[in-house]
DRENVEX-879227 format. One record per residue (C-alpha): residue number from 1; residue in one letter; x negated, y negated, z. Coordinates in steps of 0.001 Angstrom, whole numbers, m for minus. Example, Ala and Ser with C-alpha at 12.3 -4.5 7.8 and 13.67 -1.06 7.14 Angstrom:
// residues 2
+-----+--------+---------+---------+---------+
| num | residu |      xx |      yy |      zz |
+-----+--------+---------+---------+---------+
|   1 |      a |  m12300 |    4500 |    7800 |
|   2 |      s |  m13670 |    1060 |    7140 |
+-----+--------+---------+---------+---------+
END
This chain:
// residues 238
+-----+--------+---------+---------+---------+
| num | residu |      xx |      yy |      zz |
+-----+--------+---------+---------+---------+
|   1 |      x |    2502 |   13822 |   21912 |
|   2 |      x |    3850 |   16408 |   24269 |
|   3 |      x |    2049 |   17605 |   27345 |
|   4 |      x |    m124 |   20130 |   26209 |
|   5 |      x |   m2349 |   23142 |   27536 |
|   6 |      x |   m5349 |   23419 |   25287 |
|   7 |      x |   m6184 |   25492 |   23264 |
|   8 |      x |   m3136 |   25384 |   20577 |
|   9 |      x |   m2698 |   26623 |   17694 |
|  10 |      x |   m3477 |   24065 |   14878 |
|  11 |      x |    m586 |   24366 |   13204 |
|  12 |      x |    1290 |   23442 |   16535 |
|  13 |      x |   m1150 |   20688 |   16351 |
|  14 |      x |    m719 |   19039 |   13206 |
|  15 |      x |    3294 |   19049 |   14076 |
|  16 |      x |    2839 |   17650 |   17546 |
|  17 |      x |     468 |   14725 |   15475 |
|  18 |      x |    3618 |   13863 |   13326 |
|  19 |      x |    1000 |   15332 |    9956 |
|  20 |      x |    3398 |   17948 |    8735 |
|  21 |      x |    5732 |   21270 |    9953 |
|  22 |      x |    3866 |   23993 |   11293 |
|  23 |      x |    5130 |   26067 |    8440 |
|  24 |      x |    3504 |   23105 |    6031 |
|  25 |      x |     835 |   23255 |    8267 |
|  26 |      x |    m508 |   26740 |    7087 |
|  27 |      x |     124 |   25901 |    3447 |
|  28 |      x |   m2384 |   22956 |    4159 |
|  29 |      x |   m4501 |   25181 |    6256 |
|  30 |      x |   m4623 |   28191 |    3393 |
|  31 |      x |   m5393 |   25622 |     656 |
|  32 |      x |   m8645 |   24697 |    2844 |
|  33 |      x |   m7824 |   21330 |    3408 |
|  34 |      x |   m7727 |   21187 |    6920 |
|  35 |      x |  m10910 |   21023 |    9143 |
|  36 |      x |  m12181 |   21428 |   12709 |
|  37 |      x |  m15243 |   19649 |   13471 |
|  38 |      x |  m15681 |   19398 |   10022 |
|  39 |      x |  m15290 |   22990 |    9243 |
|  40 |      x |  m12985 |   24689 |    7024 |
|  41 |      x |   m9896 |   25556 |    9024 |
|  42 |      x |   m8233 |   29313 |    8803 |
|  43 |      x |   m4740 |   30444 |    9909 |
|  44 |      x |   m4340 |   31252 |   13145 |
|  45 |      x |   m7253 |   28636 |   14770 |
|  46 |      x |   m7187 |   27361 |   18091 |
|  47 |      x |   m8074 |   23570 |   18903 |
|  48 |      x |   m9189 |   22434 |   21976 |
|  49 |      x |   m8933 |   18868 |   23467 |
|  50 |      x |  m12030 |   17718 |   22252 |
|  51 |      x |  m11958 |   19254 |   18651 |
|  52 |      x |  m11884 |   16661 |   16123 |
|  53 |      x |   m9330 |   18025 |   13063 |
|  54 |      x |   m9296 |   16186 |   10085 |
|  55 |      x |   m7117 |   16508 |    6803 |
|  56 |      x |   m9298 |   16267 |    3947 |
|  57 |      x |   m8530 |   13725 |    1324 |
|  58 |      x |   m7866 |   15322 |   m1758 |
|  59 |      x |   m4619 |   16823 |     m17 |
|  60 |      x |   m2482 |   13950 |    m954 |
|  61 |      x |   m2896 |   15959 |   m4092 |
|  62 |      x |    m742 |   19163 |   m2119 |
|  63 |      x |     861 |   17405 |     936 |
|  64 |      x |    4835 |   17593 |     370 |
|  65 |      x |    6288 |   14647 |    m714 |
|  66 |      x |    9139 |   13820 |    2005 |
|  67 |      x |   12409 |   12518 |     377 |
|  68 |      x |   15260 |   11455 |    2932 |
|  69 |      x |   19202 |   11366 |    1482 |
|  70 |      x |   22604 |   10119 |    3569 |
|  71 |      x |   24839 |   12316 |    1878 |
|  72 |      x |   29076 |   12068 |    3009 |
|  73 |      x |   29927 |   15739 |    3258 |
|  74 |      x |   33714 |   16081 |    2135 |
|  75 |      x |   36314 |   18062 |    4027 |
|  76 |      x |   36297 |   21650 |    3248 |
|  77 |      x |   32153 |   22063 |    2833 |
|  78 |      x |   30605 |   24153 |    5035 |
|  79 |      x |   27154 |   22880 |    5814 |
|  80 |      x |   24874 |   26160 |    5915 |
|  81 |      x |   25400 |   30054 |    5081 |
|  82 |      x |   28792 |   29871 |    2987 |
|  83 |      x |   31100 |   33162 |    3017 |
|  84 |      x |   33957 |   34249 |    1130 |
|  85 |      x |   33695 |   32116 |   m1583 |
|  86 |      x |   33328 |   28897 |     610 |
|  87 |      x |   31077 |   26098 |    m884 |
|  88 |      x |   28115 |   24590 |     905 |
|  89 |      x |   26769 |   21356 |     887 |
|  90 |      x |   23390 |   22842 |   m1057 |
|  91 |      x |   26639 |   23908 |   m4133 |
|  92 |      x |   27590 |   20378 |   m4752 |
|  93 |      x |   24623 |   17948 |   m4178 |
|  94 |      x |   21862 |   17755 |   m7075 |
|  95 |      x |   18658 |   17428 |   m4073 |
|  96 |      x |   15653 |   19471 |   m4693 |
|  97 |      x |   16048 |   23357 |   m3444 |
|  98 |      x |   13615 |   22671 |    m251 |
|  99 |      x |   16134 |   19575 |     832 |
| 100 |      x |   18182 |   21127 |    3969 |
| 101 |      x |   20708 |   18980 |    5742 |
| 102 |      x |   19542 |   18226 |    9576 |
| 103 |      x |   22444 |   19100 |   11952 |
| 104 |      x |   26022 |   20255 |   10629 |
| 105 |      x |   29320 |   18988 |   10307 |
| 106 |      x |   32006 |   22054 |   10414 |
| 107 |      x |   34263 |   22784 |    7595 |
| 108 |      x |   36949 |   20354 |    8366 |
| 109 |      x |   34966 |   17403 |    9343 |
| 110 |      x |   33491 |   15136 |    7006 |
| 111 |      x |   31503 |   12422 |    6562 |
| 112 |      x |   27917 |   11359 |    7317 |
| 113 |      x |   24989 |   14032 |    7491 |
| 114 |      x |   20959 |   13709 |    6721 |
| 115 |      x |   18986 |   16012 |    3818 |
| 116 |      x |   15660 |   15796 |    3771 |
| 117 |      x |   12721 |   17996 |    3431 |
| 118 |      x |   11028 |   16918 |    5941 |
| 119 |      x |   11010 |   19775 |    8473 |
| 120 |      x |    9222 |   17190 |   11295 |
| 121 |      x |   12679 |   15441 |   11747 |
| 122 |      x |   14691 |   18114 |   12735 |
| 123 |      x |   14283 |   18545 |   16130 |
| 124 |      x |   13369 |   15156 |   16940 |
| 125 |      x |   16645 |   13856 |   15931 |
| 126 |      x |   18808 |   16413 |   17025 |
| 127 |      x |   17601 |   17646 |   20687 |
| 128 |      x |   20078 |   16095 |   22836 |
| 129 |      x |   17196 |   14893 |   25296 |
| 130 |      x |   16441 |   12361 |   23167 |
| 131 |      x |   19195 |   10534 |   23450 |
| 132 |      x |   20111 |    9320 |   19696 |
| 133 |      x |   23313 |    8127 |   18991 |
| 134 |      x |   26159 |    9430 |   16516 |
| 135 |      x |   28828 |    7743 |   15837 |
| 136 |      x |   32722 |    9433 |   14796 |
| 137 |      x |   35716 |    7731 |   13563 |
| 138 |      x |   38533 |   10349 |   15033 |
| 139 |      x |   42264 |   10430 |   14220 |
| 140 |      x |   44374 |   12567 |   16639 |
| 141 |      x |   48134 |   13835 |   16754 |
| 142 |      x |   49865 |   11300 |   18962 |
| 143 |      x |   49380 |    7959 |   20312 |
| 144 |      x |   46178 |    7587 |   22569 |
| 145 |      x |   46468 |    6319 |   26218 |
| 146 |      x |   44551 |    4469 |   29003 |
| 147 |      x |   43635 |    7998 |   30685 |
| 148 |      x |   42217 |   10001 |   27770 |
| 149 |      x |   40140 |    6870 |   26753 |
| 150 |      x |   38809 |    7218 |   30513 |
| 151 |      x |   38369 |   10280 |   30589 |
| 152 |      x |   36422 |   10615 |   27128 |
| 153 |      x |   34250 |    8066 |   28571 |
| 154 |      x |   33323 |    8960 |   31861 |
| 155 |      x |   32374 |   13079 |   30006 |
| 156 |      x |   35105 |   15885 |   29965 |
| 157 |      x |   34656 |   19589 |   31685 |
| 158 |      x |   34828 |   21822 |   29245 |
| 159 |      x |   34318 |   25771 |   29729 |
| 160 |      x |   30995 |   25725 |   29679 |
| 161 |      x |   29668 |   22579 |   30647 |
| 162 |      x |   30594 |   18902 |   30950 |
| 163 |      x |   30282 |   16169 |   28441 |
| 164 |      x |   27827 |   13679 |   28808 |
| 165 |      x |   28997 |   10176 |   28711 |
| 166 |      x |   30295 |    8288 |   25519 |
| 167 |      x |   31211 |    5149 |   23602 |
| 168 |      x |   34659 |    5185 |   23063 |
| 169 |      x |   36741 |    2100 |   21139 |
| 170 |      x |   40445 |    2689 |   20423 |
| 171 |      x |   40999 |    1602 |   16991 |
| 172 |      x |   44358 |    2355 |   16115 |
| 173 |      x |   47752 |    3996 |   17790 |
| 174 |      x |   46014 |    7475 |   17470 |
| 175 |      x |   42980 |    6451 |   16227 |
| 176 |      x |   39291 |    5938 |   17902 |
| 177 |      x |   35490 |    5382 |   17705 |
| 178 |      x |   33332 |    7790 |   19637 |
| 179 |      x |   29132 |    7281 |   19824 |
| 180 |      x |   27601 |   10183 |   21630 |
| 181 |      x |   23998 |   10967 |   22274 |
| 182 |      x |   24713 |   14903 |   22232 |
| 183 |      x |   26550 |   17122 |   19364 |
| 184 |      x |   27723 |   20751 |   20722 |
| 185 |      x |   29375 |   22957 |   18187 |
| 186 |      x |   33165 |   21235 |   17805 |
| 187 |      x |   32318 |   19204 |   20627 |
| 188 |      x |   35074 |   15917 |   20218 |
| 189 |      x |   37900 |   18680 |   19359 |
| 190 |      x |   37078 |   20956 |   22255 |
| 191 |      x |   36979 |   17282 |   24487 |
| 192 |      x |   40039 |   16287 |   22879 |
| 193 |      x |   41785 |   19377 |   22871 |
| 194 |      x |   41229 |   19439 |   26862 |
| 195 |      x |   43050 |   16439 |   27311 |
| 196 |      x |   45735 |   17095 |   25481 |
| 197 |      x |   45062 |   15682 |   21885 |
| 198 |      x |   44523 |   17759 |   18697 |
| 199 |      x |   42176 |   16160 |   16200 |
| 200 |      x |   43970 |   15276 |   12607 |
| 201 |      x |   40910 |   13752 |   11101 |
| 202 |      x |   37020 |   13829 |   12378 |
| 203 |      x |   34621 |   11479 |   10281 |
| 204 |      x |   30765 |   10850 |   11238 |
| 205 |      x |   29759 |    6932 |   10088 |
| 206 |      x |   26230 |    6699 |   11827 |
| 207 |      x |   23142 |    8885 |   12677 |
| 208 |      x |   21138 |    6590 |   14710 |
| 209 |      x |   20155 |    3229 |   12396 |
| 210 |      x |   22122 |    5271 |    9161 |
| 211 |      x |   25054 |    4052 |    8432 |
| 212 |      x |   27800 |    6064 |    5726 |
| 213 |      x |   28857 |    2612 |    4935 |
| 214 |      x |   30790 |    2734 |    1342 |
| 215 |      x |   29017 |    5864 |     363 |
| 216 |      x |   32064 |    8012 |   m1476 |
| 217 |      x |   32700 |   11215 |    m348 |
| 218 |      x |   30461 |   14145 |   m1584 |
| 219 |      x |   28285 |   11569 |   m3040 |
| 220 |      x |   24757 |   10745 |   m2315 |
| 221 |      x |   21621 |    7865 |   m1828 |
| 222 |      x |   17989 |    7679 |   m1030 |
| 223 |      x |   17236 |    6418 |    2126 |
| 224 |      x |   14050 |    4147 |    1726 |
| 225 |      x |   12182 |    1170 |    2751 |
| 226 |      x |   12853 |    m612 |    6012 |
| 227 |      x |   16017 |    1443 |    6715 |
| 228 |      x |   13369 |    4643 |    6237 |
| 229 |      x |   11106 |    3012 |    8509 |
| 230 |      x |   13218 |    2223 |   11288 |
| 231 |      x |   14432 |    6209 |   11134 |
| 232 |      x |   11072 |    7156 |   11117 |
| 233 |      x |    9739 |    4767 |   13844 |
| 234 |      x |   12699 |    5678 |   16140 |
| 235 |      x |   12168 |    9355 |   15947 |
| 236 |      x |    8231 |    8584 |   17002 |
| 237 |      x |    6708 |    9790 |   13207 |
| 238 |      x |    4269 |    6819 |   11780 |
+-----+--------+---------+---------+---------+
END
């Protein structure tokens, strides 16, 4: 758990305790499932250190049930908010309607992105502190050389800041593998752009242990048993 000054709010709680959101929290909390010292919990209660909250049993019976989907996001989706008649990711999967995708991809990248409705996972997979890798297959405009591989490696100053380290394979003429442990909005084209490059094609294979694999694009599939576990266990949720 984080470091903590006590007393916190209990929906803060139960998120920090890997139990639900804090927004599921207070649906738990308003259905009187949740108590302190075995008393019925309201919204709004503090917990101190030494409070003892318990979930009571029956709310299997109203706890969300968490699904987890690797969907590959074609070229052309936006990921959130569409305008102007632009499609979203939410206009061409078949997920339930609380099923968000964690992250985004911009409109004219494609492949590999997590839905879920688990609202737990989101900043645990993508604050940049923690360190988990995604991995890019990128396709640029002309043949790569020694230099830009360098210099993608070793992080590139951009306006605003400087890349942190990466991964990088060259896989092709103009083609190469990129992992990085940090996603700022069009990072790899603003790096590659820098150096000289423009990006033809941008395609995200791997969020941490989940892979795209064969998965065709705009399509869909549950992610579930040890490959769910391993996601879970690696973002620190039991």
């Amino acid at each position: 758990m984080d470091e903590l000054t006590y007393p916190i709010r209990l929906n803060r709680y139960l998120a920090l305790n890997n139990i639900c959101s804090r927004r599921e929290g207070d649906a738990l909390i308003e259905k009187g499932v949740v108590l302190i010292n075995g008393k019925k919990a309201k919204i709004g209660d503090r917990v101190n250190e030494t409070d003892k909250v318990t979930v009571n049993s029956k709310a299997t019976d109203v706890m969300k049930k968490y699904v987890y989907f690797a969907f590959n996001k074609p070229r052309g989706i936006v990921t959130n908010s569409p305008k102007d008649g632009q499609k979203s990711i939410k206009d061409i999967t078949y997920s339930a309607d609380d099923v968000f995708p964690v992250g985004r991809l911009d409109k004219n990248s494609r492949g590999l992105i997590i839905l879920t409705n688990d609202g737990r996972i989101n900043d645990k997979l993508l604050n940049p502190e923690r360190n988990h890798e995604k991995e890019y297959v990128v396709e640029v405009n002309k043949p790569i050389t020694n230099i830009f591989l360098k210099v993608m490696r070793q992080g590139v100053q951009l306006e605003d800041f400087k890349t942190k380290p990466a991964i990088v394979e060259q896989k092709g003429e103009a083609t190469f593998h990129i992992t990085l442990t940090e996603g700022k909005k069009h990072q790899i084209r603003r790096m590659c752009t820098n150096l000289g490059w423009e990006v033809v094609d941008l395609k995200r294979v791997r969020v941490m242990g989940i892979k795209l694999g064969t998965l065709g694009s705009g399509q869909q599939r549950k992610i579930q048993n040890k490959e769910l576990e391993d996601l879970l266990a690696s973002l620190g949720i039991n």
